[in-house]
C-alpha positions as CSV (number, residue, x, y, z in Angstrom):
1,X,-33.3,0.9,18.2
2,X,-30.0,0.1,19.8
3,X,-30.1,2.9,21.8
4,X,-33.8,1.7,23.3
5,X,-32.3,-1.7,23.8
6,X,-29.2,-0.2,25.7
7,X,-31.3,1.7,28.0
8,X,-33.7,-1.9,28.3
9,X,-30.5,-3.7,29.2
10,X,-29.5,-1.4,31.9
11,X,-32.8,-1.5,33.7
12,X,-32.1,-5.2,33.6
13,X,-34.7,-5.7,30.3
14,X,-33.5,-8.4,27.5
15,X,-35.1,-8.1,24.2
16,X,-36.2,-11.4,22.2
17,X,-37.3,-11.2,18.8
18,X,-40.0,-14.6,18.3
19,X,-40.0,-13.8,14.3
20,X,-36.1,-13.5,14.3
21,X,-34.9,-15.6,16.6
22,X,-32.7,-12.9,18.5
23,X,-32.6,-12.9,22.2
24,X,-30.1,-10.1,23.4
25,X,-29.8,-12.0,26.4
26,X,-27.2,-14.0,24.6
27,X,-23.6,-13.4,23.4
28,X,-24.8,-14.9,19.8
29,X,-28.2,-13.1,20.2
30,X,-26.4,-9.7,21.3
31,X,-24.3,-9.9,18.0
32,X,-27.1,-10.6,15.6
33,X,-28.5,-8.0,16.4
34,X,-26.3,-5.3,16.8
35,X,-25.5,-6.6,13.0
36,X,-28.6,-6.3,11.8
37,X,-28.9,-2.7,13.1
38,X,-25.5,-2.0,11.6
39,X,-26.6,-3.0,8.4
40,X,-30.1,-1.3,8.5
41,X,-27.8,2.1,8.7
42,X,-25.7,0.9,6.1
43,X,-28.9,0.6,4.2
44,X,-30.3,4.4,5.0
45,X,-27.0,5.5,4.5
46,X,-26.7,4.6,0.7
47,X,-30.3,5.4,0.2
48,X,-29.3,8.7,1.1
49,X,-26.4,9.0,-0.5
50,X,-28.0,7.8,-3.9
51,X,-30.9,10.0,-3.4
52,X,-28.5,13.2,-2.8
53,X,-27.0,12.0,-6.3
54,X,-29.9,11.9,-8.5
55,X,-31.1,15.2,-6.8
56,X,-27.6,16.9,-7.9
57,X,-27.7,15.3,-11.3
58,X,-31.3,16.3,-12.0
59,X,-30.4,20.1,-10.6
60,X,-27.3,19.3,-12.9
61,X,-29.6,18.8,-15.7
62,X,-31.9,22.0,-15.1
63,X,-34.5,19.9,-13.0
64,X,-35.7,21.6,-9.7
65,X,-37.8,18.9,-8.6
66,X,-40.9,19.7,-6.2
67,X,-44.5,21.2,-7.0
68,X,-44.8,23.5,-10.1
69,X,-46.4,26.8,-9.0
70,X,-49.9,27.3,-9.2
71,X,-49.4,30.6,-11.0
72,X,-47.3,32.0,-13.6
73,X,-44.5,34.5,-12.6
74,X,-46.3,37.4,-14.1
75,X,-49.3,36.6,-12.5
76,X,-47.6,36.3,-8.8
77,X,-46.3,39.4,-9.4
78,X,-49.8,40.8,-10.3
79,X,-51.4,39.4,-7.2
80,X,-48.2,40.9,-5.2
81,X,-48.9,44.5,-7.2
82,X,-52.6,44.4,-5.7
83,X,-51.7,43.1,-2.3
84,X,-48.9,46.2,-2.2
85,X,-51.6,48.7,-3.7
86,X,-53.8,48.0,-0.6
87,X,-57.2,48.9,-2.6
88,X,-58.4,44.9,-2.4
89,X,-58.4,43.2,0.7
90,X,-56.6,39.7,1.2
91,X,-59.2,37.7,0.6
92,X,-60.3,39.5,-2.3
93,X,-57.2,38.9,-3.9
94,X,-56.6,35.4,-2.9
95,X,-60.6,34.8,-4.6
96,X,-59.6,36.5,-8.0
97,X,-56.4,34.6,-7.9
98,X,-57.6,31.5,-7.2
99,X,-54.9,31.1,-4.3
100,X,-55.4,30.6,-1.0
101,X,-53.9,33.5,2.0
102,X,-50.5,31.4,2.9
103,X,-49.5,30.9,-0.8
104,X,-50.5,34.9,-1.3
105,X,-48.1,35.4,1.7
106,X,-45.5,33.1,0.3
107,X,-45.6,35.3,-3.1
108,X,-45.2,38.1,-1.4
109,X,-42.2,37.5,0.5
110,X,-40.9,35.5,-2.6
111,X,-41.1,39.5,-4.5
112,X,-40.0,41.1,-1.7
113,X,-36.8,39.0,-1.6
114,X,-36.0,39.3,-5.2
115,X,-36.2,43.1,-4.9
């Protein structure tokens, strides 16, 4: 935001705020806001930081965190063993799965990693 209101000012532009009662046309107005804006990255900065935290104590804890998988180990590496045997087709295998072609693919490259 301070950025797009430098660029404003050098074309000549002056930003007034009617709800906030900022006009960077003025000294006062100028100050306010670059406050404000200081203080709204203050803000995203410890959200961030305290985010980071309870991430590293959750992993801390054992806790990954995001979307269980939709199958169980053995059974990605079943789907991986027909999709390597090349006797069912893709979407064969993604139908008796129950998964569709990008998580097959994901599995796949998830096995092929590990080995």
């Amino acid at each position: 935001m301070i950025s797009i209101v430098g660029s404003l000012e050098s074309r000549g532009v002056e930003l007034e705020s009617l709800h906030e009662s900022i006009n960077t046309n003025t000294s006062s107005g100028k100050l306010y806001f670059h406050m404000f804006g200081a203080l709204a990255e203050f803000e995203r900065n410890i959200i961030s930081e305290r985010t980071k935290a309870g991430l590293d104590a959750a992993r801390a804890r054992g806790r990954l965190g995001g979307r269980p998988k939709g199958l169980s180990k053995a059974k990605r590496k079943h789907a991986v063993d027909l999709y390597n045997a090349k006797e069912k087709s893709i979407k064969e295998i993604c139908e008796l799965m129950n998964i569709s072609k990008p998580t097959l693919y994901k599995y796949v490259e998830e096995f092929n990693f590990q080995n």
